[in-house]
N, C-alpha and C positions, 0 to 999 in steps of 0.2 A: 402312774405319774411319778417320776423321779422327787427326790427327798428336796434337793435344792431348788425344782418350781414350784415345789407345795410351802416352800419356806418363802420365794418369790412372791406368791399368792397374798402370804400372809401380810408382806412389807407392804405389799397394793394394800392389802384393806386400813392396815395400821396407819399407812400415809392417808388416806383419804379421812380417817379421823379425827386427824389434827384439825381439821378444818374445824370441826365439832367440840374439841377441846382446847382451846387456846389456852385454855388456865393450865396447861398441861406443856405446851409446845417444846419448849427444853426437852422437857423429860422423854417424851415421844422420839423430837427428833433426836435426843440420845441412845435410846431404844434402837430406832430404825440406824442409824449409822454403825454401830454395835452386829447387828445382823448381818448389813451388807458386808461390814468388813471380813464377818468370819467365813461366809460366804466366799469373798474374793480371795482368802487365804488358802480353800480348798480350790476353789479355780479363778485363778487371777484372770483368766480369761474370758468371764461370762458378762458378756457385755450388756446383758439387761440387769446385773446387777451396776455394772459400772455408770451405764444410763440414771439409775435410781438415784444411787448417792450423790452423782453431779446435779439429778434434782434438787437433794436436801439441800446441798450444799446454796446451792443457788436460791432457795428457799429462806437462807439464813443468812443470804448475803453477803456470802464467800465466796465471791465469782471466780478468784483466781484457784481455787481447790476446785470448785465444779467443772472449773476449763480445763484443768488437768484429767479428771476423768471421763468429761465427755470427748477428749481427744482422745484419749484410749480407747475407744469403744469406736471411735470413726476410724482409728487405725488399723483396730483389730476388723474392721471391713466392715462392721453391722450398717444395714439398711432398716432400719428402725425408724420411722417417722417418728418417734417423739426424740431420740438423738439430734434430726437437724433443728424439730423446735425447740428443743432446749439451748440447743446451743444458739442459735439466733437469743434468742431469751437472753441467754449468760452476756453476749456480747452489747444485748439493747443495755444491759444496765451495765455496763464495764462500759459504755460513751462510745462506742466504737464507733465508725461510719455507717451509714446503712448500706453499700458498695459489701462490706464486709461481711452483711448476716445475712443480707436479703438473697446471696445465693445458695444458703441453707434450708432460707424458707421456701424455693424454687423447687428446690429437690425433694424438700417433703410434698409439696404437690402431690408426687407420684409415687411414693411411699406408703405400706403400710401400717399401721399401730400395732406393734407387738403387745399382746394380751397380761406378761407379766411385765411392763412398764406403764408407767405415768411422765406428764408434762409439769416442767418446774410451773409453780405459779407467776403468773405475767400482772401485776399491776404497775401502768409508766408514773402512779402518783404516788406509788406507796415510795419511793426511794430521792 
């Protein structure tokens, strides 16, 4: 296994602990953005790390930084089902129409989960 999905690996498990450590959450998600970025440096093209950071992003309530990199990652062609759920996601809390997202969430339908990514978190109360 290559250096950069054993480091993808790691950003999965590391994001999955925040859930676990919220007295932590800054720090983690500065941690995990830190990683991705140096990642993207060596290939600006790996769109499962671009999927990831527009999670955080979107995790932290940065919609418009997550939109930017989850359109990278749709441009760069990825068929990643958590790509279209994320970004459905980014746009339910940016107010958008549901005309707008719901055909993202259509196409992940048929989609499937690439193994080094995760799904932003979706709660419609927290925001």
């Amino acid at each position: 296994m290559n250096n950069t999905n054993t480091r993808l690996q790691n950003v999965k498990k590391l994001q999955a602990k925040r859930w676990e450590n919220e007295d932590h959450w800054d720090a983690i998600n500065d941690l995990l953005i830190k990683e991705l970025d140096e990642i993207l440096a060596l290939e600006p093209e790996n769109t499962s790390a671009l999927i990831n950071i527009g999670a955080i992003y979107s995790d932290m309530g940065e919609d418009e930084q997550a939109l930017e990199y989850l359109h990278q990652a749709l441009n760069l062609g990825s068929a990643d089902k958590n790509l279209f759920i994320n970004l459905a996601i980014v746009m339910t809390y940016m107010g958008k129409h549901p005309e707008e997202y719901h055909e993202f969430l259509e196409i992940a339908e048929d989609k499937t989960e690439d193994p080094l990514t995760f799904k932003a978190h979706f709660d419609p109360e927290s925001r």
